[in-house]
C-alpha positions in Angstrom: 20.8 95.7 78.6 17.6 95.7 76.3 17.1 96.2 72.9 16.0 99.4 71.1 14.7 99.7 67.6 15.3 102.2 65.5 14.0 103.4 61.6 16.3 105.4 59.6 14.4 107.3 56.8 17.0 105.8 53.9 18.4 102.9 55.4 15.2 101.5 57.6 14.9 99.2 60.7 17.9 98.3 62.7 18.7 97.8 66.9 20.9 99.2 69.2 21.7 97.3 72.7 21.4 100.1 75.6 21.2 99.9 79.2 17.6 99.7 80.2 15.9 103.4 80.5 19.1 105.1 78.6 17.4 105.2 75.1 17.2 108.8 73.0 14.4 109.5 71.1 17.0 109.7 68.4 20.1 107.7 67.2 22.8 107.7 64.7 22.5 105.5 62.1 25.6 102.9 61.4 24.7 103.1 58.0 24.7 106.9 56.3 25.2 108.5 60.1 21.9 110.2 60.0 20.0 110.7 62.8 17.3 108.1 62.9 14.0 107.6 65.3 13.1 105.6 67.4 10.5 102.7 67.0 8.4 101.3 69.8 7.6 97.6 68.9 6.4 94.4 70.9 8.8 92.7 73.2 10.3 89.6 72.4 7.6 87.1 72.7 9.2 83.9 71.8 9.8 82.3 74.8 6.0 82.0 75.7 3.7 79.1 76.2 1.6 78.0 73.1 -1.7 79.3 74.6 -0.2 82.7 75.0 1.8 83.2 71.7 -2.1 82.1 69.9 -3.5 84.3 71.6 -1.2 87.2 70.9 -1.6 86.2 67.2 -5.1 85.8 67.1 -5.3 89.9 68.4 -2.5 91.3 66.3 -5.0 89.4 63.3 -8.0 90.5 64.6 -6.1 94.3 64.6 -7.5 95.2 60.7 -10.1 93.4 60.6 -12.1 92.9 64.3 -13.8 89.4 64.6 -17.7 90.5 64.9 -19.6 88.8 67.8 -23.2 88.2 66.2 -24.7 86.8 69.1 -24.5 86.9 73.3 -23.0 83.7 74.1 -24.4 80.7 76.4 -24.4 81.4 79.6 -22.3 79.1 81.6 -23.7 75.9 84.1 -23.3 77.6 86.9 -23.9 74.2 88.9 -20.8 72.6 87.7 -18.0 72.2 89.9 -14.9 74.3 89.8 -12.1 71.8 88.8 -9.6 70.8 91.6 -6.0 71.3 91.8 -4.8 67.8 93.4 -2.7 69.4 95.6 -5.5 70.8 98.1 -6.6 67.1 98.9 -3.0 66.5 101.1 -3.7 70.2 102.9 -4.9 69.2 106.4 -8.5 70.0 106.8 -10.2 71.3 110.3 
């Protein structure tokens, strides 16, 4: 089952529970049983790691209003080693 948002013109936002790929463009609202459309919106995006819920903020901020990049960044030290994951040390080597 997923979720499906839906506006009404008079009563607004509100969800319906549907079996995944079963959703009308249309749906009757519980409220004044007009027919109202249907919404698309982001998933539900609680359940993610901090990283990737700040990063998904920072873009839906940076929708209005862009961040302007005023200069090219520093090029990374090339030289530096990549970092390693401990695991690979116990992997048998030739």
């Amino acid at each position: 089952m997923a979720t499906y948002e839906y506006v009404c013109s008079e009563c607004g936002r509100f969800d319906v529970r549907l079996a995944i790929g079963t959703a009308p463009a249309g749906y009757e609202c519980p409220s004044c049983a007009s027919i109202a459309r249907r919404a698309f919106s982001a998933p539900m995006l609680h359940d993610l790691s901090k990283p990737v819920s700040t990063a998904v903020e920072r873009a839906g901020l940076t929708g209005d209003a862009p961040e302007v990049v005023t200069a090219v960044p520093d090029r990374m030290d090339r030289r530096a080693a990549p970092p390693v994951h401990p695991a690979l040390a116990r992997l048998p080597r030739p």
